[in-house]
BATORLO-985781 format. One record per residue: residue in three letters; z, x, y of N, C-alpha, C in turn. Coordinates in steps of 0.1 Angstrom, whole numbers, plus 5000, padded with zeros to 4 digits. Example, Ala and Ser with C-alpha at 12.3 -4.5 7.8 and 13.67 -1.06 7.14 Angstrom:
// residues 2
Ala507851324943507851234955507851324967 Ser507151284978507151374989507951295000 
//
This chain:
// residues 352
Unk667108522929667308382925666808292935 Unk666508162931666008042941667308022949 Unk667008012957668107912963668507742960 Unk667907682960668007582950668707572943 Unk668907712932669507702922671407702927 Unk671307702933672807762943673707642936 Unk672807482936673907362932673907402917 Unk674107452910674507482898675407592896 Unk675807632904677207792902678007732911 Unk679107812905680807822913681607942911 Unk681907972914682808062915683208082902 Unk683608132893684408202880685308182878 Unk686108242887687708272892688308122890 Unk688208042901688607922908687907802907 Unk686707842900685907682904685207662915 Unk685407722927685207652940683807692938 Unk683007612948681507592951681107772964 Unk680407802957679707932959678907932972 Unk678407972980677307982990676708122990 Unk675608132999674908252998675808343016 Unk676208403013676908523022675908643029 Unk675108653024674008713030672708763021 Unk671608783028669808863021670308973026 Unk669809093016669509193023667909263020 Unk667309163011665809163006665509032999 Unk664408963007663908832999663908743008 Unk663608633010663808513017665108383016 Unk665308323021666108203024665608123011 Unk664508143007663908072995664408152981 Unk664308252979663908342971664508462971 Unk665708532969666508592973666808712961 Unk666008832968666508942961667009032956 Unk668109032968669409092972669809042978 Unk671509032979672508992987673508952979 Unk674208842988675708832977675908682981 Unk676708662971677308492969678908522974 Unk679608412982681008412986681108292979 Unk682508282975683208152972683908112981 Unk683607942988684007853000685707892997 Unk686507872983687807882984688507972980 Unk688308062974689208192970688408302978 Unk687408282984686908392994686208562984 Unk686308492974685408602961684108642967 Unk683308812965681808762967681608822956 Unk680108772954679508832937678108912944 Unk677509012941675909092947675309002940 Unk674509012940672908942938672009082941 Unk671509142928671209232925669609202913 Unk668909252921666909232911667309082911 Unk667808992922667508882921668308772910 Unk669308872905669908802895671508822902 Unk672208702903673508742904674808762894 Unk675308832899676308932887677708862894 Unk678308802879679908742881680808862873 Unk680108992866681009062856680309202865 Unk681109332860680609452861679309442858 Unk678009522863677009592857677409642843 Unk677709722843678209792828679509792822 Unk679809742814680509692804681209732788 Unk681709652778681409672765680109642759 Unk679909592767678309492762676909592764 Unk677309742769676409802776674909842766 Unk675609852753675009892741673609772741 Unk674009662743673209542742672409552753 Unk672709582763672009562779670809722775 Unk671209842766669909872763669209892754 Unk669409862747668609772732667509682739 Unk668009542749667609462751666309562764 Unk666709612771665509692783664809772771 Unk665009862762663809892754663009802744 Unk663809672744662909632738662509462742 Unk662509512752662309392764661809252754 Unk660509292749659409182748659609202728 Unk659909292725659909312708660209172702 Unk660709082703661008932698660508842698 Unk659808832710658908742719657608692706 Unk657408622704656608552693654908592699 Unk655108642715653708672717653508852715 Unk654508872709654809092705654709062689 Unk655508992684655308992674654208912662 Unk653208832672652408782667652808652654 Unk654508602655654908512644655708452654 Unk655608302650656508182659658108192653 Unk658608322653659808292644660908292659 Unk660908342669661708262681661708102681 Unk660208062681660007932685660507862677 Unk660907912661661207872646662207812648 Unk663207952651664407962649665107902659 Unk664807882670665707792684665307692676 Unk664207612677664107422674664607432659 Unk664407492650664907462637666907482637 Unk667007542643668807592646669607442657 Unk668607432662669407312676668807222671 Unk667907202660667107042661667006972673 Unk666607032686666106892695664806912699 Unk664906792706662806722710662906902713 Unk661206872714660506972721660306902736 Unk660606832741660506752754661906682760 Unk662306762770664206742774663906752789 Unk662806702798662806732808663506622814 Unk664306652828665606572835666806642828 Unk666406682814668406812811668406902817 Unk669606982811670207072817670807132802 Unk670007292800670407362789671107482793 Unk672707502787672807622790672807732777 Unk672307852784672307952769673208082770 Unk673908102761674908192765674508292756 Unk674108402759674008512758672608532755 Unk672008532764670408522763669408712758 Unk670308842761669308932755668508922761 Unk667308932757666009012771665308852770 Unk665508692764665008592769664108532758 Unk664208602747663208572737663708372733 Unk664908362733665208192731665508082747 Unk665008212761665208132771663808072774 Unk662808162769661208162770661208002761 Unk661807982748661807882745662507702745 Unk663607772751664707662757663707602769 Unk663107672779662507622792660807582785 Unk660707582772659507512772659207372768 Unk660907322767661107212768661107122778 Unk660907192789661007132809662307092810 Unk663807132805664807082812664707202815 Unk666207222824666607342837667507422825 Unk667007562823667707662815668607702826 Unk670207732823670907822834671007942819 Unk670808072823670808132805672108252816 Unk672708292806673608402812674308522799 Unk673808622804674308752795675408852803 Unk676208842791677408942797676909122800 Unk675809172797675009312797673909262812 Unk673609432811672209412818671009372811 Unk671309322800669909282795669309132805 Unk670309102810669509052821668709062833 Unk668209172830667109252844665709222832 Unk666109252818664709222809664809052810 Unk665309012812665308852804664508802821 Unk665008852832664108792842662908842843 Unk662708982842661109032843660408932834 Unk660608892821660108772812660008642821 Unk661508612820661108422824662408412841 Unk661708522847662608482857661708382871 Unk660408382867659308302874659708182873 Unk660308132865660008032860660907922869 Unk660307822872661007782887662307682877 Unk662107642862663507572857664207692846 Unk664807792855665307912848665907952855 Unk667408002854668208042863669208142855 Unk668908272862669408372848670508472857 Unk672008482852672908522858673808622846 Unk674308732851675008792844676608782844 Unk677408732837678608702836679308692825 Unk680308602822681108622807681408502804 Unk681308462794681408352782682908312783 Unk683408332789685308312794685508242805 Unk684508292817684908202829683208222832 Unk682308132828681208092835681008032843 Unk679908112854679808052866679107892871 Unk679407812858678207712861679307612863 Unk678607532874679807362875679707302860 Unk680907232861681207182849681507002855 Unk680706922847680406992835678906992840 Unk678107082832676507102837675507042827 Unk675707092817674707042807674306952798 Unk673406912794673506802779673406872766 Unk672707012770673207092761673207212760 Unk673607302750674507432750673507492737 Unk673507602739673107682727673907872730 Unk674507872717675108042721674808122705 Unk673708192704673408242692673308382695 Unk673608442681673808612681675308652689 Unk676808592691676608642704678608642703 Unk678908552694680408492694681208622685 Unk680308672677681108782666681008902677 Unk680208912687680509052691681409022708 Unk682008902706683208912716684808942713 Unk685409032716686609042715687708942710 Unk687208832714688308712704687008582703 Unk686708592692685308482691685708332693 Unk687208322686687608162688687608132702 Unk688108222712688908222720687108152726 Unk686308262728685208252735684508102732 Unk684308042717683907932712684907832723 Unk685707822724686407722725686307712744 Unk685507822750685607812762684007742764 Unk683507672755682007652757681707512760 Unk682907432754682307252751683007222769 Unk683707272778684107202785682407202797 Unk681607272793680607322803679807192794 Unk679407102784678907022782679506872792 Unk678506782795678206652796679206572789 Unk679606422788680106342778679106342768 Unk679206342755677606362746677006442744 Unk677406532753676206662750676906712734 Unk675506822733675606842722675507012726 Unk676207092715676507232711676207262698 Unk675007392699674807472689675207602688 Unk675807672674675807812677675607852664 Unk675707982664675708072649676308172650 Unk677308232637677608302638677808402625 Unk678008562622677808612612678808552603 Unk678308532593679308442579679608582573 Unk681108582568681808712563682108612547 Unk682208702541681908742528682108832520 Unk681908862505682408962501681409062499 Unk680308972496679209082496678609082510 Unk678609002524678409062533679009222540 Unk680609152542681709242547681909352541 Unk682509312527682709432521681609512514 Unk680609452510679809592505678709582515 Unk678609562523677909552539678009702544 Unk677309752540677209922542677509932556 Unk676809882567677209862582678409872583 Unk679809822578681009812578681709942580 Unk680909992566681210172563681510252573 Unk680510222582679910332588679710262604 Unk680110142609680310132619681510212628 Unk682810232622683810252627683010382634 Unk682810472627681910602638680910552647 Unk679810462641678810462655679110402667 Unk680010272664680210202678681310282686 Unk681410402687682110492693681410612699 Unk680410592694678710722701678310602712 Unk678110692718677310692737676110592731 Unk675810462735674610362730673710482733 Unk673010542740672210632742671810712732 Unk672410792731672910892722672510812706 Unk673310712703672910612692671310602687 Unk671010522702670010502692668810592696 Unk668910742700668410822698668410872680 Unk669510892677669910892663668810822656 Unk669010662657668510562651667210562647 Unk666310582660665210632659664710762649 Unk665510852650665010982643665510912626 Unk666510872626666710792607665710692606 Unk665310582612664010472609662810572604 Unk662410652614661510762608661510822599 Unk662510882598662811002581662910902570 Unk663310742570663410672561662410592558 Unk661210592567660510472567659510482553 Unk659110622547658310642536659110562524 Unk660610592524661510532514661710422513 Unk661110322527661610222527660410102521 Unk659310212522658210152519658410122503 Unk659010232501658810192482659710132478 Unk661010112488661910032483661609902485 Unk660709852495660409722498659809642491 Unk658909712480658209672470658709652457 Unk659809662453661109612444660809422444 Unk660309402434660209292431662109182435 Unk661909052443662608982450664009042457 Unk664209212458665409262463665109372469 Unk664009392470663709532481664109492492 Unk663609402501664109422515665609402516 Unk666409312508667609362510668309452503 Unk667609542496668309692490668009782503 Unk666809752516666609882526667809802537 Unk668109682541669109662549670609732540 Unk671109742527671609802522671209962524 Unk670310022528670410152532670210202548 Unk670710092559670410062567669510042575 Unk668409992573667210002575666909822575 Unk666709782582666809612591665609632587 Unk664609542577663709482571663809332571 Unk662109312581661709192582661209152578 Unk660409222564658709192555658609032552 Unk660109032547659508882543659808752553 Unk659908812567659508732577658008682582 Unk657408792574656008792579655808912587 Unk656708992591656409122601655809222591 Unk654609292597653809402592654009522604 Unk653709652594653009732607654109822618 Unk653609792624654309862639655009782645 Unk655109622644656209512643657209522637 Unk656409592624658009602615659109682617 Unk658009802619659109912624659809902634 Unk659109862646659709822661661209772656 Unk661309632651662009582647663409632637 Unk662809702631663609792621664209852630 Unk663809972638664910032649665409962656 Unk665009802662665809742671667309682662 Unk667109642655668409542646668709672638 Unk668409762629669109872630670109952640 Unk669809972655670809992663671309852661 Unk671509722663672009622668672809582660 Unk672909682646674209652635675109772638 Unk675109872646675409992646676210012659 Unk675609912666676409942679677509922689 Unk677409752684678309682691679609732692 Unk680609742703681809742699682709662693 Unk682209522691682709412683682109332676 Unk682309312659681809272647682509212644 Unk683009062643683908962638683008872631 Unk682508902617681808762615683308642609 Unk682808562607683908452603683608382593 Unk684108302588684008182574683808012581 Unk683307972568682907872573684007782571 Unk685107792566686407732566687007742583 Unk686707902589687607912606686407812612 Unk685507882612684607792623684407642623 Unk684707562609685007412610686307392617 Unk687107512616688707462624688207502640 Unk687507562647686807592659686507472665 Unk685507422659685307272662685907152661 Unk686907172652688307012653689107052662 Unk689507152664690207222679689907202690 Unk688407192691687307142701687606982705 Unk687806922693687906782692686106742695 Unk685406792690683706802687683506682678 Unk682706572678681806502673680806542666 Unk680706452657679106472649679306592643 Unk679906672637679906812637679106832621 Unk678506942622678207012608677707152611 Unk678507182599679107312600678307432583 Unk677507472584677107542573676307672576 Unk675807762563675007872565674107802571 Unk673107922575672207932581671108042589 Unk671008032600670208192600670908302603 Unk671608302612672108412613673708442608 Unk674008322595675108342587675608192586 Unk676308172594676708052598676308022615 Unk675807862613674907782624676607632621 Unk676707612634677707482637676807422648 Unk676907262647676707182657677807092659 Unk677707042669678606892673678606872688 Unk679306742691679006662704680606642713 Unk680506682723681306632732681606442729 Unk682506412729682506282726682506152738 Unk681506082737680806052753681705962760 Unk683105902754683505882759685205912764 Unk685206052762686406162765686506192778 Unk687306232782687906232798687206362802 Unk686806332814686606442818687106582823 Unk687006722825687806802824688306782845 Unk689406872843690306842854689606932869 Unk688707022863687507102869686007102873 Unk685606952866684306872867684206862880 Unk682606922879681906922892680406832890 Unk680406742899679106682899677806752902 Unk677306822898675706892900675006802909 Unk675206712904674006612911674306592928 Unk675806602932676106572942676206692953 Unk676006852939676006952948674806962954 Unk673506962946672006942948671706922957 Unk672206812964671806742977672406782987 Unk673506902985673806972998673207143001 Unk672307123013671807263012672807363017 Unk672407503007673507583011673407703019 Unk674707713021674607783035674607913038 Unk673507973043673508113044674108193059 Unk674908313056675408353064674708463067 Unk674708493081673608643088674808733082 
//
């Protein structure tokens, strides 16, 4: 991590303002290893490949942390040869393609395929995954001098509050243990104004219940991720001749092969060795998680009046259900608000 980036974290626990406690590889600039202390509860966090860790290395989330290292780059609009990252973030958040002077945070970033595009806006990405998929999301965009990529949990985030103008958390609220609970820990990390996007799986009757995945998750998300999507791999293969003929089913093939589990993107535009890639990746990625809560668009409008959120609209969308809305700019600030701007200007302190 930069050092620099240091005025943008706190502590988890407590809030308090974080310092660097020692290098054990990297520079006073540029820090490879070492660990962060917190000035007042006396917490340290490692700083490990450069990225610092607020949660365990390995987790529930672990399934995700290697999905995302095998398929590091598979998303990336420059692997897949289709702008559908670039699509899907600006078409989901509707904002400028030009936000430099913000401050975007992304919660649950995966190997970086929507941090690659958050930071191509030129405000400062802080992006944070509860997995190790953040060892892939830095080898991607960890250069990047307005990117700051940390592993922690969507419950007590390590970033001063409030930090951002805006928020984006996609893919990421159905596979937490209590998704309201998680939703509702996200608007206090916004600005007066800022604005929050998220999506989440829309349940349904023909999703949920005849959602073959359902069937047949209770077994998988109980196999070793490993182990999994070893599996996974040898079925995308044995089914891929079938999948071909099913895909060709005039306007319901590709969702008669996600009905045989088989994650079809054809009519994304994915061909080829894209397709397939892809097929095994979101194939495990329905199969694995330990937690699947999609929700209705009746709970998740109550998410957001709970919030006391502005501007809000709430409907389908890509990845089921997509919500937006705004911190209301002129609402009190939280009791925990930390000025960024005033940490910035204090350099921080490294201890031998």
């Amino acid at each position: 991590m930069r050092s620099d980036h240091l005025a943008y974290l706190v502590c988890p626990t407590c809030q308090g303002e974080v310092r660097v406690a020692g290098i054990t590889e990297g520079t006073s600039e540029q820090i490879t290893s070492g660990s962060l202390s917190c000035n007042a509860c006396e917490r340290t966090y490692p700083i490990i490949r450069s990225v610092p860790r607020f949660v365990a290395l390995d987790n529930y989330a672990s399934g995700f942390g290697l999905e995302w290292t095998r398929h590091a780059r598979t998303q990336y609009d420059s692997s897949s040869r289709h702008p559908l990252s670039r699509r899907r973030f600006f078409e989901e958040t509707r904002w400028p393609r030009e936000l430099s002077g913000e401050t975007i945070i992304e919660v649950g970033s995966g190997s970086g395929r929507f941090t690659e595009q958050a930071a191509s806006t030129g405000a400062m990405v802080l992006s944070l995954d509860y997995s190790f998929a953040v060892d892939a999301n830095y080898a991607s965009n960890g250069h990047r001098q307005n990117v700051l990529i940390v592993q922690g949990d969507v419950l007590s985030m390590p970033f001063a509050r409030p930090a951002a103008e805006k928020l984006f958390c996609f893919g990421v609220l159905q596979h937490t243990p209590h998704p309201r609970q998680a939703f509702l820990s996200l608007p206090r990390h916004l600005k007066p104004g800022g604005n929050l996007v998220i999506d989440v799986y829309r349940k349904s009757f023909a999703r949920y219940v005849l959602g073959t995945k359902y069937w047949v998750r209770p077994l998988t998300r109980r196999i070793p991720p490993d182990r999994l999507y070893r599996f996974v791999q040898r079925y995308i293969d044995a089914a891929w001749p079938v999948a071909g003929v099913v895909r060709r089913v005039p306007k319901i093939g590709p969702a008669l092969n996600w009905r045989l589990l088989v994650a079809d993107y054809s009519a994304w535009g994915l061909k080829g060795d894209a397709l397939k890639e892809w097929a095994v990746l979101d194939t495990f990625d329905m199969l694995a998680p330990r937690y699947d809560f999609p929700q209705t668009l009746q709970r998740v409008r109550r998410w957001f009046e709970e919030a006391e959120l502005v501007d809000v609209v709430v409907a389908r969308g890509y990845n089921g259900i997509e919500g937006r809305g705004s911190r209301p700019s002129g609402g009190l600030a939280d009791a925990t608000d930390v000025r960024v701007e005033d940490r910035k200007q204090a350099s921080p302190v490294v201890e031998a």
